[in-house]
N, C-alpha and C positions, 0 to 999 in steps of 0.2 A: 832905064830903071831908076828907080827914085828909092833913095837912101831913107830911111825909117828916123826922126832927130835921135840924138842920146835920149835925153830929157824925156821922151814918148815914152821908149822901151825901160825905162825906168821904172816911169811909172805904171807901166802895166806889171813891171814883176812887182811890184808894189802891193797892184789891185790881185793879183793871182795867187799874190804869196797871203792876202787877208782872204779871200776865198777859202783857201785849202784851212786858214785857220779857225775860219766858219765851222767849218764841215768836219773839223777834229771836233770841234767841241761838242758839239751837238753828237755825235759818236762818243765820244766821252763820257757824256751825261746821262743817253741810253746804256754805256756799259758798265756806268755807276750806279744805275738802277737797278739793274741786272743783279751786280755785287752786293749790293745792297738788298735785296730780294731772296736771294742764294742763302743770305746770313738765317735771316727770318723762318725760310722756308726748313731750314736745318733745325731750327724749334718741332716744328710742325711735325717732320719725318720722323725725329725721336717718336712723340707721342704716337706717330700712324703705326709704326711698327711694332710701339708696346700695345696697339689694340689687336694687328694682325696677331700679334702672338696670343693676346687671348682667347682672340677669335678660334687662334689653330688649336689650342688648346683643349677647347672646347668639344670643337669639330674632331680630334682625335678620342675625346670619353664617349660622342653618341657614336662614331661610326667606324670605332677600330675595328678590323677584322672582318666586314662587314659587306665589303664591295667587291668579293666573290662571285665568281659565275660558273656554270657546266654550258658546255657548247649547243647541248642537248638539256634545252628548257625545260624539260619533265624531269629533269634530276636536278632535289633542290642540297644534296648533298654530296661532299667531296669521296664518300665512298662508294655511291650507286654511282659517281661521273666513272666508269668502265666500259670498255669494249666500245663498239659500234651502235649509230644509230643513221637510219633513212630518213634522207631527203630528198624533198620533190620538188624538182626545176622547174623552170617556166617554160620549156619543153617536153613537160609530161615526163620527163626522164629520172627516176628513181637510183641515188649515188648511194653507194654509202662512205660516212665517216668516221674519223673516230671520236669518241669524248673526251675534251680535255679539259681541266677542272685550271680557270683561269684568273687571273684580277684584272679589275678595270684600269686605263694606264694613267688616269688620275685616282687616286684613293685618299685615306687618312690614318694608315696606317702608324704614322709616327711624325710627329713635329715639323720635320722639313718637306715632308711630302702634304702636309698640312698648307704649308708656308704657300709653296707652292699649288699647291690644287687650288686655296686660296687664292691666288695672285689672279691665276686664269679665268678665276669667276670674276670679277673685280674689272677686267679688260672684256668682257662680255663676249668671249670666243669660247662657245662649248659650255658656256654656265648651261644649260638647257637639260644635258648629257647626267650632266654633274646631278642636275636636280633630281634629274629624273629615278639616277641610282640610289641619291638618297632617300627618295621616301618609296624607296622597292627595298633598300636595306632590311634585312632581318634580324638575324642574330650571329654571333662572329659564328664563321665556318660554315655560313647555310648560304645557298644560293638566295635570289634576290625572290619577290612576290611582290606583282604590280599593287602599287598604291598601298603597302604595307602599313606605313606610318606616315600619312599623310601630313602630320601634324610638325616635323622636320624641316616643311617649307618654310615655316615661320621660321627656323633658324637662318635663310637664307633672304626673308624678309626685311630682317632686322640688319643685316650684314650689307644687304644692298644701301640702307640709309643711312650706314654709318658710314661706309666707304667709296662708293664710286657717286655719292651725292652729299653728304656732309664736309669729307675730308678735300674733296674736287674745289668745293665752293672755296672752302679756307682757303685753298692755295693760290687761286686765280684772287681773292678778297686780299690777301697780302702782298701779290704782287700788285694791284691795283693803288692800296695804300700809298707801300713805297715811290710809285710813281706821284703820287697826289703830295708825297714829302718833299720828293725832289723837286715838282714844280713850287710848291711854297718854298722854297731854299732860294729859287730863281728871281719868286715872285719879291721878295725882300730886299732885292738891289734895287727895287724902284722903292722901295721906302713906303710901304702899304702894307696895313695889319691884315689881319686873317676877315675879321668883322666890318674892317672898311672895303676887301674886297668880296666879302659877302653881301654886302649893300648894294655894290655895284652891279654884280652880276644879276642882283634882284631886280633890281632896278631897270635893268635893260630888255630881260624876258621874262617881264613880268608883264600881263594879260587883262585887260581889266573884267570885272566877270560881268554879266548880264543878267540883270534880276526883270521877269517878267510878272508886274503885278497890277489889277482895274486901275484905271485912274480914277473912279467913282467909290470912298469907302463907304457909302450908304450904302450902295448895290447889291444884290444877294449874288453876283458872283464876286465880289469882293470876299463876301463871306464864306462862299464855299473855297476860296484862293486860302485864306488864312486857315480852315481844316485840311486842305490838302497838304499844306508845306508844315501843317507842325509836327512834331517829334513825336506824338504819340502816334498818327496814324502812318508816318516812313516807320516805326518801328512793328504795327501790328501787320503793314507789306512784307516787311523782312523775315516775321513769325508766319506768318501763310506759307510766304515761300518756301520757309527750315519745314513746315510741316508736308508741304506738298511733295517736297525732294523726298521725307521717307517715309509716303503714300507708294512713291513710285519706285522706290528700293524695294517695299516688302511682294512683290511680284516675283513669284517662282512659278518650277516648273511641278505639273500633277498637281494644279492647288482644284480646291476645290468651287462648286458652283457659286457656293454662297460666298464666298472668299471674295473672287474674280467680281462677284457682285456688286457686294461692299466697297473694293479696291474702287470700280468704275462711279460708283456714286460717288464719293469723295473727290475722285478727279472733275465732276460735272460742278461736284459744288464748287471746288476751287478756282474752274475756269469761271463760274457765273462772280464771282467774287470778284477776279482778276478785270474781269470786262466792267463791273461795275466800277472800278477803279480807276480803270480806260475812259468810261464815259464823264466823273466826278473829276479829273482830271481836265478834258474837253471844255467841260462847263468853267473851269475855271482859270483856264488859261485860253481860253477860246482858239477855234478850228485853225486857223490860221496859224498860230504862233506852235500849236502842237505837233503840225506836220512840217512848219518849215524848220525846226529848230532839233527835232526827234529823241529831244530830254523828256519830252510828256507819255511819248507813249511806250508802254512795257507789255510787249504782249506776249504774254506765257502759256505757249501752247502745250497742250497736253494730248499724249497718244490713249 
């Protein structure tokens, strides 16, 4: 068996003991981020909580007292909820029960139970529930009545975009940040501005772009090339298009003949528009360059 030199195993605790020093650091830097994130995010949560509060606030003046029920549907008040009523199984079989005048086990009764019934909507387990009781809500102490106040969704509209989609983005956006500080913290030991490594990076994935146009500027597809690329007619495609989208919104249900009629014309004129613009296009950047490059063609189809 052959001895290892000193000198060797030296320097391998050497190389093992910079290894481990490696991999602290880089650990370090992710849990300085971290800390560093945590600081920030404690901005954030102040303000999340003073909206949840107003939110609960809120949610406590439309629907105190409110989310009530009798076990027995046909009673919409706490004092017919009395005695018994029949039920019928999915056995044909006829029980009876008794009526019990109940609340739902999310409410908003009062600020904390706001807080909470809140919280659960916000985590998207049972917001559905929740909706559903609010716009059955009626008046305090009366049982519910489907679709009462439909108009209370909106309260739950507005609550969705301020919290589990505006407040979500901030927090992922600042933790993001603080990672983008601490690599420029890093990026600074090599001695490089912010703008000189924004050159670079430019510089590197940057693409050159491709402009397809006649080589003949006499030619009349020359000249149909410079009406299709100019600004005013990409701006009167983008005006078709805002108009076509609410052509195809105002389609309800029981409209009438002449409605459905009008709707359909508008859509045939839109498409004969849209194709002419497909062909004007064609002409202009010729068949070849339209199908292999699939910038030319926009084809908008309509039901």
């Amino acid at each position: 068996m052959h001895s290892i030199p000193i000198h060797t195993r030296i320097s391998g605790f050497a190389l093992r003991s910079l290894k481990l020093n490696y991999g602290v650091s880089k650990e370090q830097a992710v849990f300085d981020c971290v800390v560093n994130s945590l600081k920030n995010v404690l901005n954030i949560l102040i303000v999340y909580m003073l909206f949840m509060f107003i939110f609960a606030v809120v949610a406590v003046q439309l629907f105190k007292g409110r989310f009530f029920y009798c076990t027995d549907e046909s009673k919409e008040f706490e004092k017919d909820c009395r005695g018994e009523y029949l039920v019928y199984e999915k056995n044909n079989e006829v029980k009876a029960e008794k009526r019990e005048w109940r609340k739902y086990d999310f409410h908003y009764d009062n600020v904390l139970w706001a807080l909470l019934t809140l919280f659960t909507v916000s985590t998207g387990e049972g917001w559905p529930d929740v909706l559903k009781h609010s716009v059955d809500a009626t008046y305090e102490n009366q049982g519910p009545s489907p679709g009462y106040r439909m108009e209370m969704s909106i309260f739950y509209v507005v609550y969705f975009v301020v919290f589990p989609f505006f407040f979500v983005n901030i927090f992922v956006a600042l933790i993001i940040i603080t990672f983008q500080e601490q690599g420029d913290k890093m990026m600074e030991e090599y001695s490089l501005e912010k703008n000189e490594r924004a050159c670079i990076d430019f510089a590197i994935s940057a693409k050159p772009l491709t402009r397809h146009m006649p080589q003949n500027k006499q030619s009349f597809q020359y000249r149909m090339w410079q009406f299709v690329v100019s600004p005013p007619f990409e701006y009167t495609i983008m005006a078709m298009i805002a108009l076509n989208t609410i052509v195809l919104m105002m389609k309800f249900y029981n409209a009438t003949n002449l409605y459905d009629n009008l709707l359909r014309m508008f859509n045939i004129v839109f498409t004969a528009l849209f194709s002419l613009e497909c062909i004007l296009k064609i002409i202009a950047f010729g068949v070849l360059v339209s199908i292999t490059l699939g910038r030319i063609y926009k084809f908008h189809y309509k039901k």
